[in-house]
Short mmCIF file of the C-alpha atoms (twelve columns), coordinates in Angstrom:
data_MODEL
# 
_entry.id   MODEL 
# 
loop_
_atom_site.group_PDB 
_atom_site.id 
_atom_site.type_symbol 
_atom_site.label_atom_id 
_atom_site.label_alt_id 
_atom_site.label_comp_id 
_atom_site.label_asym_id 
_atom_site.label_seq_id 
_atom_site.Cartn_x 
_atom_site.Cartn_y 
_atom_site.Cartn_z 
_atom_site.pdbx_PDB_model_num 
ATOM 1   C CA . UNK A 1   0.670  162.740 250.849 1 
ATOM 2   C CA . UNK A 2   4.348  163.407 249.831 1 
ATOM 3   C CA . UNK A 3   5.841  166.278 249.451 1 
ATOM 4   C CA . UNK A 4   9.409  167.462 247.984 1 
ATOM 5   C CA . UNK A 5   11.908 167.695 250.922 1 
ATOM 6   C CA . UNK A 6   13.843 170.949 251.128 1 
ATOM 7   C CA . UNK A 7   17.388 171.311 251.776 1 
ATOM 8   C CA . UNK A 8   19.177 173.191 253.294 1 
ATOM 9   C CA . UNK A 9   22.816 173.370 251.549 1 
ATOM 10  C CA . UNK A 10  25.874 175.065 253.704 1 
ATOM 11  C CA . UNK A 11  29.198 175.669 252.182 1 
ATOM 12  C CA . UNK A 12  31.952 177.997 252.786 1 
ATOM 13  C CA . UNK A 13  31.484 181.716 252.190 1 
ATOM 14  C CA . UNK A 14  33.655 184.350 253.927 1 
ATOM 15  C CA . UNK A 15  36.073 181.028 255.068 1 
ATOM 16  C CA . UNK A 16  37.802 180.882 251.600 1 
ATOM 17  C CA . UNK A 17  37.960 178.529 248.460 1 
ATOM 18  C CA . UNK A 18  41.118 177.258 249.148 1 
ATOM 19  C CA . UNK A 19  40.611 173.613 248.374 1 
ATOM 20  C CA . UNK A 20  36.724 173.617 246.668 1 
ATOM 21  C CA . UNK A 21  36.660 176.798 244.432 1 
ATOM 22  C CA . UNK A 22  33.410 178.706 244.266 1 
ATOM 23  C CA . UNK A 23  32.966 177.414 240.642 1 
ATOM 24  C CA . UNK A 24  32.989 173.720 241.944 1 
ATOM 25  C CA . UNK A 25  30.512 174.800 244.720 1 
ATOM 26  C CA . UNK A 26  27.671 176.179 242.526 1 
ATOM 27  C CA . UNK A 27  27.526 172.320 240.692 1 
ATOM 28  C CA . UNK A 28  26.062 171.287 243.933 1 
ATOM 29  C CA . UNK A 29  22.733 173.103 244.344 1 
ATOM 30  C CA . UNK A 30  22.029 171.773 240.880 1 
ATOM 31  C CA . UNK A 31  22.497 168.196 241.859 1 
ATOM 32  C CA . UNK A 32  20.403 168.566 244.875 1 
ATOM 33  C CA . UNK A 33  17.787 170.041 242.511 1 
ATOM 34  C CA . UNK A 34  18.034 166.660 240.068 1 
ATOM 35  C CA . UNK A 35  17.285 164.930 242.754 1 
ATOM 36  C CA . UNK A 36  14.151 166.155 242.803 1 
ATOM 37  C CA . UNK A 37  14.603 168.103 246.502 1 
ATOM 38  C CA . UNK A 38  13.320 171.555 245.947 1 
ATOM 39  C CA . UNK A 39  16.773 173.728 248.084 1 
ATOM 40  C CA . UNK A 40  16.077 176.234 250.324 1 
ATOM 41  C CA . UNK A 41  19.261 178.261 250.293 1 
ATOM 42  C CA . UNK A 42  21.502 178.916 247.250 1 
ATOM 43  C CA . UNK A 43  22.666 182.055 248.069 1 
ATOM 44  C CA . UNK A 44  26.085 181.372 248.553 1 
ATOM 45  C CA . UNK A 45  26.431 180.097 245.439 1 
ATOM 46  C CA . UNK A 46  25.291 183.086 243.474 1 
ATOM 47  C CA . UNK A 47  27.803 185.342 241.588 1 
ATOM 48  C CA . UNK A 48  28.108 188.678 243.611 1 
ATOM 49  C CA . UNK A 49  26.738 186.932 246.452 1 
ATOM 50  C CA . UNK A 50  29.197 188.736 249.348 1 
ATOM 51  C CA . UNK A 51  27.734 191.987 247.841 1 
ATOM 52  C CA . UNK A 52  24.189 191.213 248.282 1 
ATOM 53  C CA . UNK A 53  24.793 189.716 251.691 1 
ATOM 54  C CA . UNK A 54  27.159 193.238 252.491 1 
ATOM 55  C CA . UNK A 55  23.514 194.814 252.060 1 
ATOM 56  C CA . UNK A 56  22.211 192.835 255.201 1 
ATOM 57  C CA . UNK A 57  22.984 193.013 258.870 1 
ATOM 58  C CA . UNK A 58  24.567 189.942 260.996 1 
ATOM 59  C CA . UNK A 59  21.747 188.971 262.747 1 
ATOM 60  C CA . UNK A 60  19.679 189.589 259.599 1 
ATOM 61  C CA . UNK A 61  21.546 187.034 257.839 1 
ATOM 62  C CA . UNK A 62  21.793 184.686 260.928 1 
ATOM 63  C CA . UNK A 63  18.041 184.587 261.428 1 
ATOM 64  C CA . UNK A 64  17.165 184.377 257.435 1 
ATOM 65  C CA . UNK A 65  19.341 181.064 257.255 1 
ATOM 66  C CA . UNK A 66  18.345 180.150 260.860 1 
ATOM 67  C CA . UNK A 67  14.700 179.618 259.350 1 
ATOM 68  C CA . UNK A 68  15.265 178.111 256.363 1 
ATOM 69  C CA . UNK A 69  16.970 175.337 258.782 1 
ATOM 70  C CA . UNK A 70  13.200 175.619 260.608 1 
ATOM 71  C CA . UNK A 71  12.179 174.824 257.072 1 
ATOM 72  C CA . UNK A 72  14.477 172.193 256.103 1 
ATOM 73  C CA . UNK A 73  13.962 168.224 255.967 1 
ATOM 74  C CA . UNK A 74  17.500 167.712 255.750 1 
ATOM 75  C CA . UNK A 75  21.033 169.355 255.373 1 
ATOM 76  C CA . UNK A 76  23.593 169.402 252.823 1 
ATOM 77  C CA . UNK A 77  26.966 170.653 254.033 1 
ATOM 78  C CA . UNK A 78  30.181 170.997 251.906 1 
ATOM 79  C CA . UNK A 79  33.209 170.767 254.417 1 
ATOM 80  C CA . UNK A 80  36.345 171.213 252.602 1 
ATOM 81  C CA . UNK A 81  36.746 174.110 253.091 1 
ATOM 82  C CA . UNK A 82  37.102 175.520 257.008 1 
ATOM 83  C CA . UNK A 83  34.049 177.438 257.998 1 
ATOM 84  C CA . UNK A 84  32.922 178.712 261.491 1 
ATOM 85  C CA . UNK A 85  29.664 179.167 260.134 1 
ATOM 86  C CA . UNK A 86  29.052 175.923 258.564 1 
ATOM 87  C CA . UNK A 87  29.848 174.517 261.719 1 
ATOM 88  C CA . UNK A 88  27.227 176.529 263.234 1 
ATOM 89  C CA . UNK A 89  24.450 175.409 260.592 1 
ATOM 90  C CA . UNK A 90  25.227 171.823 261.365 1 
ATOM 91  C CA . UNK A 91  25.127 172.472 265.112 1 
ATOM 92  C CA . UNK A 92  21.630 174.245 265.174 1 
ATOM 93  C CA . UNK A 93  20.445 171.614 262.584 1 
ATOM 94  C CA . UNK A 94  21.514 168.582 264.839 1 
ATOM 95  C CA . UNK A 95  19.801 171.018 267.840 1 
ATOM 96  C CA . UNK A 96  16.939 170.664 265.208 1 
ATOM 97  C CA . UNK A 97  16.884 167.015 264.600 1 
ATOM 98  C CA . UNK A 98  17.567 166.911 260.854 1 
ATOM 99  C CA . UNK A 99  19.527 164.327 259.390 1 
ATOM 100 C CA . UNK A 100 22.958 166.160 258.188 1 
ATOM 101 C CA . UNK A 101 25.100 165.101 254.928 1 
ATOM 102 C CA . UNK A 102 28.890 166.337 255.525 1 
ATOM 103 C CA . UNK A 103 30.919 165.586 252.141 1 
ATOM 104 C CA . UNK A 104 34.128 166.665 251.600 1 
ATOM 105 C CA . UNK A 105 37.074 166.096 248.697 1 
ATOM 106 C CA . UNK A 106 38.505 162.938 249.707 1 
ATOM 107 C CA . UNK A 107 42.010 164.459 249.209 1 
ATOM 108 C CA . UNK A 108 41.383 166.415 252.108 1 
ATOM 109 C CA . UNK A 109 40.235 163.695 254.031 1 
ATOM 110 C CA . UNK A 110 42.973 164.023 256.810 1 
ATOM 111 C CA . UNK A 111 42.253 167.730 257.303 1 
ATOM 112 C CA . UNK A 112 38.771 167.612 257.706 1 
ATOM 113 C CA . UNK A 113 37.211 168.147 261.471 1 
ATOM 114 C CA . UNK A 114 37.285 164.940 262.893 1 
ATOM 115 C CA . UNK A 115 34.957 166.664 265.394 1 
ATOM 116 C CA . UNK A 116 32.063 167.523 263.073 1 
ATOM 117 C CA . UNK A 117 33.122 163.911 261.164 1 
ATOM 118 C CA . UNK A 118 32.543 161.877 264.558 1 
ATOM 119 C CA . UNK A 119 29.617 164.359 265.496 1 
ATOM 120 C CA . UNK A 120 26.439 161.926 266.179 1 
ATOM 121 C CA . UNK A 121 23.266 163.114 263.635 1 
ATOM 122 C CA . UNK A 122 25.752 163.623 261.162 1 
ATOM 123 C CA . UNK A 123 26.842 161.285 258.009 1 
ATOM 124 C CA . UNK A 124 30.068 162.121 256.413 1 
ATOM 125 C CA . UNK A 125 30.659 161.344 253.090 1 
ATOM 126 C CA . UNK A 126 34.440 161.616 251.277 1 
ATOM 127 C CA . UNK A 127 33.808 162.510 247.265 1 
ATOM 128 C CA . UNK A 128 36.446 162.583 244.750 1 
ATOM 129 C CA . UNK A 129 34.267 163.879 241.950 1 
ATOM 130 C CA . UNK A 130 31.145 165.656 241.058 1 
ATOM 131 C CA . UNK A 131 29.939 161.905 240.070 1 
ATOM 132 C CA . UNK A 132 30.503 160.671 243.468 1 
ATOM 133 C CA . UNK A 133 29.471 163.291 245.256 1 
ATOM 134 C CA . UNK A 134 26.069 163.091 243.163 1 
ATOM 135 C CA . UNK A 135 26.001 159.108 244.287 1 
ATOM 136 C CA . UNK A 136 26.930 159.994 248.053 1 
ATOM 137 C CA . UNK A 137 23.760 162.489 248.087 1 
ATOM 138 C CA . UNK A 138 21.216 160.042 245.956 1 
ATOM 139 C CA . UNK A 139 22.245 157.459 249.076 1 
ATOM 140 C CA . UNK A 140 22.009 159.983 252.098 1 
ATOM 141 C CA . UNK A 141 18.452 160.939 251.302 1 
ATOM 142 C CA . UNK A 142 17.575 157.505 250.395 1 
ATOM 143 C CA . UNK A 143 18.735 156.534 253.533 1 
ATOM 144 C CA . UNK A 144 16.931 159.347 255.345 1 
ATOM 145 C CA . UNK A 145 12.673 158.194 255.188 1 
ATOM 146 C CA . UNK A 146 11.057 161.159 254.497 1 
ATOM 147 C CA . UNK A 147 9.632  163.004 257.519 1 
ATOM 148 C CA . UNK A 148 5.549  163.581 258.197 1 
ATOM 149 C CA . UNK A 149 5.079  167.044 256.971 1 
ATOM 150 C CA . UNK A 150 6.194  169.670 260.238 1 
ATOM 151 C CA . UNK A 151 3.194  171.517 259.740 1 
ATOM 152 C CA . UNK A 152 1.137  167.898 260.192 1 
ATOM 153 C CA . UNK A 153 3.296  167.088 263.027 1 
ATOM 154 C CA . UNK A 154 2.799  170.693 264.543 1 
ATOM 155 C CA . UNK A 155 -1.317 170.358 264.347 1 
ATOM 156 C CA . UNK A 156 -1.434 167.171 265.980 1 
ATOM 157 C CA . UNK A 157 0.271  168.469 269.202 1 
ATOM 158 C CA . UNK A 158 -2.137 171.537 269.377 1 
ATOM 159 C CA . UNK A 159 -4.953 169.139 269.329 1 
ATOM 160 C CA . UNK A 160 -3.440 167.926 272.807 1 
ATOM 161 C CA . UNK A 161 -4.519 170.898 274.122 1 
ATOM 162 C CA . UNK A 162 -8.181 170.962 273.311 1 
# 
């Protein structure tokens, strides 16, 4: 039976908009959603998101995005812009073992982490407009063959033990 795969999309938050502005960034949880992948996190791209997430501790908002990862089929990370934590999300999703999608603004190209670029698990993807970027995401989770549902996968090892 198939079900939607979730995503899990990263972006910068506290890092800055320096080269993708927060305007740009909320286009993106839309495409994921017309490509028929139900997203997990949005937050980021919310207006008055920094005062919602000033409401919460840091290790409340560490272990709220640390399960939707749990929940995730795959990850969606916008790179342009330098973020610690982004690096972290893509680091505990390649712990994780889900496929990663790293785009970035192709004008940027030469600034980007060549670290998380040549970081096995993850695909990175240069975009030079919302187009592309759409394209470079309708290929990644083509790519990617949908996963056997974790719950599935999670019953059939606890019949091991009976």
């Amino acid at each position: 039976m198939n079900r939607t795969r979730r995503v899990f999309f990263s972006c910068s938050m506290r890092g800055g908009y320096s080269r993708v502005k927060q305007a740009e960034l909320r286009k993106i949880p839309d495409m994921i959603e017309e490509l028929d992948l139900e997203l997990l996190s949005r937050h980021q791209t919310q207006a008055n998101f920094a005062e919602r997430e000033s409401r919460l501790t840091n290790q409340q908002i560490h272990d709220r995005d640390y399960r939707w990862l749990e929940e995730a089929d795959l990850v969606i990370a916008e790179i342009t812009n330098p973020s610690l934590g982004v690096g972290a999300e893509i680091a505990d999703a390649i712990h994780l073992k889900l496929p990663v999608l790293a785009v970035y603004k192709r004008e940027y190209e030469d600034q980007i982490s060549a670290y998380i670029r040549g970081k096995p698990g993850v695909v990175s993807r240069a975009y030079s407009d919302h187009g592309e970027l759409k394209e470079r995401i309708r290929e990644f989770i083509q790519q990617e063959k949908p996963a056997d549902s974790k719950v599935k996968s999670g019953l059939a090892s606890l019949q091991f033990l009976y």
